[in-house]
ROLUM-658729 format. One record per residue (C-alpha): residue number from 1; x, z, y. Coordinates in Angstrom, 3 decimals, padded with zeros to 6 digits, always signed. Example, Ala and Ser with C-alpha at 12.3 -4.5 7.8 and 13.67 -1.06 7.14 Angstrom:
ROLUM-658729
[1; [+012.300; +007.800; -004.500]]
[2; [+013.670; +007.140; -001.060]]
//
This chain:
ROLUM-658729
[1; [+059.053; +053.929; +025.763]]
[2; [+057.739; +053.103; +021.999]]
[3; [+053.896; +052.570; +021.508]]
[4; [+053.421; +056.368; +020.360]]
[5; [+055.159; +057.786; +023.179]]
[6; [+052.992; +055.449; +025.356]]
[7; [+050.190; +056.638; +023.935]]
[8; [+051.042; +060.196; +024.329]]
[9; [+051.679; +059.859; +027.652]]
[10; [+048.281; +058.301; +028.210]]
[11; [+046.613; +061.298; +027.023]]
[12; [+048.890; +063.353; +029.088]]
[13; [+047.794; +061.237; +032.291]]
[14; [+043.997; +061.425; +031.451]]
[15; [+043.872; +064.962; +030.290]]
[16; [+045.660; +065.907; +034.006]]
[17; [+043.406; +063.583; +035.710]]
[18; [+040.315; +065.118; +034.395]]
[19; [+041.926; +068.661; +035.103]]
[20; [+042.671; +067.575; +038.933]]
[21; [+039.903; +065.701; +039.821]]
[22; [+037.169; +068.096; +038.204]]
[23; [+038.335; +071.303; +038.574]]
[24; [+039.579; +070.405; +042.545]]
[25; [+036.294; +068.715; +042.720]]
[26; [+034.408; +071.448; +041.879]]
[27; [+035.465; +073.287; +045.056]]
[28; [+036.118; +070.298; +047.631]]
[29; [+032.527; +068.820; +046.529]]
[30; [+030.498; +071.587; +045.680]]
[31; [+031.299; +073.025; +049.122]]
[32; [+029.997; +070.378; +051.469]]
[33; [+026.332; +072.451; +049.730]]
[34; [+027.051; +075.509; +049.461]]
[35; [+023.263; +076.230; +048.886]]
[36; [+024.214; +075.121; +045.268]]
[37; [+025.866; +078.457; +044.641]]
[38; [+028.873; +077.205; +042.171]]
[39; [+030.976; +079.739; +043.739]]
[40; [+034.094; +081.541; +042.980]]
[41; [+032.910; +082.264; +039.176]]
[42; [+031.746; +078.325; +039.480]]
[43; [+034.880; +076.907; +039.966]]
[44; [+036.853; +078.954; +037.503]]
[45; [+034.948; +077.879; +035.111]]
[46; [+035.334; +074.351; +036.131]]
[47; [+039.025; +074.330; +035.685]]
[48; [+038.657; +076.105; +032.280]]
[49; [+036.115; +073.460; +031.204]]
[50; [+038.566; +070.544; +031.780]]
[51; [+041.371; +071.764; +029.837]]
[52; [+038.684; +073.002; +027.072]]
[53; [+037.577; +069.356; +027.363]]
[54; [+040.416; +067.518; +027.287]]
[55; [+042.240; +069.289; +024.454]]
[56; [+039.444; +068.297; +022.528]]
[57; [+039.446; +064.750; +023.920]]
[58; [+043.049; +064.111; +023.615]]
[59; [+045.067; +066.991; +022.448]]
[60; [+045.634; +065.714; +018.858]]
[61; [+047.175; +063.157; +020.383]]
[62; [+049.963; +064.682; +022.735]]
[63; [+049.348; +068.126; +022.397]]
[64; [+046.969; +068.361; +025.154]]
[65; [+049.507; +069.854; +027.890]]
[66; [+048.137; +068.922; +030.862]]
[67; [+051.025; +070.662; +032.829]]
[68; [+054.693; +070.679; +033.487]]
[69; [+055.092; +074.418; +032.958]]
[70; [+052.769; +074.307; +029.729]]
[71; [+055.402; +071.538; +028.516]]
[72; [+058.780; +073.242; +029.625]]
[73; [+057.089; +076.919; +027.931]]
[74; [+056.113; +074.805; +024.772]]
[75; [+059.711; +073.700; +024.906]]
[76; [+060.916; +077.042; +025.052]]
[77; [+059.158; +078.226; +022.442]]
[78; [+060.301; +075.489; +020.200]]
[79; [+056.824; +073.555; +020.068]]
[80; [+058.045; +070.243; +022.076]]
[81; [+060.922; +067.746; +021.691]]
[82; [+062.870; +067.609; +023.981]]
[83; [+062.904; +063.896; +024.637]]
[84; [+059.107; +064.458; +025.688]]
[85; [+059.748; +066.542; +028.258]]
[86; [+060.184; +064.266; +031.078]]
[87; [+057.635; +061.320; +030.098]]
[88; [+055.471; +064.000; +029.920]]
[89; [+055.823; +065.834; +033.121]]
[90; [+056.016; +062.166; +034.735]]
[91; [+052.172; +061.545; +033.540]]
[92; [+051.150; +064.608; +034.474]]
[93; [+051.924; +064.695; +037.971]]
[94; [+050.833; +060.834; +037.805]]
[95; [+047.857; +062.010; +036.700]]
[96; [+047.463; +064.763; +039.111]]
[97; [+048.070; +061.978; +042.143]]
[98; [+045.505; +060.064; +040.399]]
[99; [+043.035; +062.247; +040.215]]
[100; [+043.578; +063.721; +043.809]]
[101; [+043.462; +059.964; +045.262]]
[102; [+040.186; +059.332; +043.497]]
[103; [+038.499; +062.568; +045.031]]
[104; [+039.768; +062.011; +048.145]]
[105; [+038.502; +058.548; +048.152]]
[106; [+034.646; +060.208; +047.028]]
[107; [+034.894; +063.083; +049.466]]
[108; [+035.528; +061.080; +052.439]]
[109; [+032.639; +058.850; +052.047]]
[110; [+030.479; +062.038; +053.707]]
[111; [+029.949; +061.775; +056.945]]
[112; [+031.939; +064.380; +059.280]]
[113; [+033.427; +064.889; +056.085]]
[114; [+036.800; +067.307; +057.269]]
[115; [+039.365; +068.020; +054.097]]
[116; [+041.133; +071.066; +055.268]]
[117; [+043.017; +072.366; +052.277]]
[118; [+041.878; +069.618; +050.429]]
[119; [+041.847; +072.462; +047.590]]
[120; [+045.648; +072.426; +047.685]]
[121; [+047.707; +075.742; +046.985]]
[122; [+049.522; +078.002; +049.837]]
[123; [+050.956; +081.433; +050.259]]
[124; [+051.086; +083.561; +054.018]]
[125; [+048.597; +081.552; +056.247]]
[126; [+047.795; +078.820; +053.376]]
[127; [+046.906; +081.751; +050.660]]
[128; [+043.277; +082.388; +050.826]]
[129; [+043.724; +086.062; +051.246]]
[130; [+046.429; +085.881; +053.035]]
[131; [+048.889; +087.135; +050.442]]
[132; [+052.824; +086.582; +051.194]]
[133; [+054.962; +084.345; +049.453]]
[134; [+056.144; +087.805; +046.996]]
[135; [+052.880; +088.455; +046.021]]
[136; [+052.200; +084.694; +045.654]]
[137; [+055.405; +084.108; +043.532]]
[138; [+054.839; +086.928; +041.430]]
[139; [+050.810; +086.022; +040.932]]
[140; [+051.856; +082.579; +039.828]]
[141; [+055.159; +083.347; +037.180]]
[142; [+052.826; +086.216; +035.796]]
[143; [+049.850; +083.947; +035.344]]
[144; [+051.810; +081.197; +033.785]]
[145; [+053.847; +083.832; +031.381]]
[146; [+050.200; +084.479; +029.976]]
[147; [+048.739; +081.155; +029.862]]
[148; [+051.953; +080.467; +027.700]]
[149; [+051.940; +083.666; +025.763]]
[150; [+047.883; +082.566; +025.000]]
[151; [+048.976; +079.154; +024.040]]
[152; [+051.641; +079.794; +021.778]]
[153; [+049.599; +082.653; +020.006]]
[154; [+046.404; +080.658; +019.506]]
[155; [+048.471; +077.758; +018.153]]
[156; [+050.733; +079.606; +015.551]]
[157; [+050.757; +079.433; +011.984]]
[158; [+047.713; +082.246; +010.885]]
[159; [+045.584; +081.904; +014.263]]
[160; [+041.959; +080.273; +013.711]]
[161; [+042.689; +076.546; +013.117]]
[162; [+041.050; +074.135; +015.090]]
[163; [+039.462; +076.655; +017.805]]
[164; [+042.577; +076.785; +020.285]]
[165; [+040.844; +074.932; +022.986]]
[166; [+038.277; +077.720; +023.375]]
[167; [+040.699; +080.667; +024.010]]
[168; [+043.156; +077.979; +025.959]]
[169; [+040.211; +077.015; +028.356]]
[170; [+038.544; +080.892; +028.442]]
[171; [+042.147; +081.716; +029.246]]
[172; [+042.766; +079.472; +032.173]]
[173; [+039.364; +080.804; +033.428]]
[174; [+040.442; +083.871; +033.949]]
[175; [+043.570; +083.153; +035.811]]
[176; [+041.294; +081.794; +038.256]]
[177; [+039.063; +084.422; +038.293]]
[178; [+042.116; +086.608; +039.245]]
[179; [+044.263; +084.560; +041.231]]
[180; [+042.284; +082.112; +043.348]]
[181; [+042.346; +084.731; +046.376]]
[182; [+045.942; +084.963; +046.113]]
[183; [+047.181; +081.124; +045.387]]
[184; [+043.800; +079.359; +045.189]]
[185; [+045.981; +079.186; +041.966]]
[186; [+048.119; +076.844; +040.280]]
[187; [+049.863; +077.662; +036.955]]
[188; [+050.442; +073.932; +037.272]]
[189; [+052.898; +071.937; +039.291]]
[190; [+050.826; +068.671; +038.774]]
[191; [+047.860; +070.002; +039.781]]
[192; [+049.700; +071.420; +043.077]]
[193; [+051.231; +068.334; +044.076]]
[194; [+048.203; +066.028; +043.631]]
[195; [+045.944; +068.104; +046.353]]
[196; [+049.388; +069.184; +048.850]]
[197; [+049.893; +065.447; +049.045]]
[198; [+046.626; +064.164; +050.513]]
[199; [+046.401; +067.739; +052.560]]
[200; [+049.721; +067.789; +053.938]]
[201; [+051.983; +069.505; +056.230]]
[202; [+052.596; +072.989; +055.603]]
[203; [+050.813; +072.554; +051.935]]
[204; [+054.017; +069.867; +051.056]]
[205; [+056.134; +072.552; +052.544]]
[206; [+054.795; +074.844; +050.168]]
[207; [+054.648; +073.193; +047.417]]
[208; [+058.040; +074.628; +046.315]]
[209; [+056.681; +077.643; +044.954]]
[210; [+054.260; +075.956; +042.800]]
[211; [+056.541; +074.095; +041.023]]
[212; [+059.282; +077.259; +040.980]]
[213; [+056.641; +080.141; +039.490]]
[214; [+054.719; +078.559; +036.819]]
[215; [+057.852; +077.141; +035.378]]
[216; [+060.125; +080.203; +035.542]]
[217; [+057.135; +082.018; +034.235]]
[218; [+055.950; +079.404; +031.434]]
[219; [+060.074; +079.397; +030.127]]
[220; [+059.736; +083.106; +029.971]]
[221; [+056.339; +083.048; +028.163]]
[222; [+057.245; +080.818; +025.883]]
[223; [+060.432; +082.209; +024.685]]
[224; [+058.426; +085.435; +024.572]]
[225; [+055.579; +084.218; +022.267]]
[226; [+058.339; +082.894; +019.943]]
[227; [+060.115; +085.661; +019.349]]
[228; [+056.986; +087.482; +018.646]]
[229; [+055.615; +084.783; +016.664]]
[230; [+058.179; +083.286; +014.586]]
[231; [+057.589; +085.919; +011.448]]
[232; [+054.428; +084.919; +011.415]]
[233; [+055.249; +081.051; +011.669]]
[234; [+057.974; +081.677; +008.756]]
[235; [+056.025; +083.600; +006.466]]
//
């Protein structure tokens, strides 16, 4: 790995740390009191405020993916090489671990301290709302095809330059807003597996899906967006 690619994948690994641990940490902390009130509305915006964050922080260094699907949809589209692909995804879900093991290691210094879920995601008995693995499949590949669709869009030739982080983070805000009773939402592998392996069991069983949706969906997105947007790239 050459010293750019290093460094790329450095911001990769940070920018999914900070995603994992604070936006998980918003909901595995924040609910030991609930008399704080962060709430459903609380936590989405937590996970939209790391990416916002981070793409600040680090995107004009890598790109600011902070996801496997966001990398295999900016693939798709045409917007990543493909010899990033896999040193990417590999600090991502390095960073998700990472992040996970750290929060773990903060939550469990409560006392009577119980992890449950461990924010992880889940369909049927693990969904939140107890939605079946249909609705959970579909949730996730349509949330994904958007969060690509918004990416590609805010980052093409003619959209407001240098304000892509707000719409990015605004966007994955409202994913969560939607689909945190279905999924507890993912859109992100790396963020799946980081939680599923500290919780567990049936959330490792699981975890299938949440690598399975948010890629096929993120492909589809991103070929989408550049089909729409390559007139408007060429002109």
């Amino acid at each position: 790995m050459n010293k750019d690619m290093s460094r790329c994948a450095a911001a990769e690994f940070f920018g999914t740390f900070w995603l994992t641990f604070a936006g998980c940490g918003s909901a595995v902390l924040a609910a030991a009191f609930p008399a704080l009130g962060i709430g459903f509305l609380g936590v989405s915006l937590a996970f939209g405020l790391t990416v916002l964050t981070m793409a600040y922080a680090v995107g004009h260094i890598s790109g600011g993916h902070f996801n496997p699907a966001v990398t295999i949809g900016l693939w798709a589209a045409g917007r990543c090489r493909t010899g990033v692909v896999l040193p990417y995804i590999a600090a991502q879900v390095a960073g998700a671990i990472a992040g996970a093991a750290v929060l773990w290691f903060i939550a469990s210094g409560q006392p009577g301290w119980v992890p449950g879920g461990f924010a992880s995601n889940g369909y049927g008995a693990l969904s939140p709302g107890k939605f079946n693995l249909a609705s959970s499949f579909i949730t996730e590949a349509v949330m994904t095809f958007a969060f690509l669709f918004i990416i590609v869009g805010t980052t093409s030739k003619g959209a407001a330059a240098g304000f892509a982080g707000i719409p990015i983070g605004l966007a994955l805000t409202i994913i969560h807003l939607v689909s945190i009773p279905v999924t507890n939402t993912s859109v992100n592998p790396a963020r799946s597996t980081g939680p599923a392996l500290f919780a567990g069991g049936e959330y490792i069983t699981q975890l299938w899906l949440f690598w399975a949706a948010p890629m096929i969906g993120a492909a589809l997105g991103g070929i989408m967006a550049r089909w729409l947007q390559e007139p408007s790239d060429a002109a």
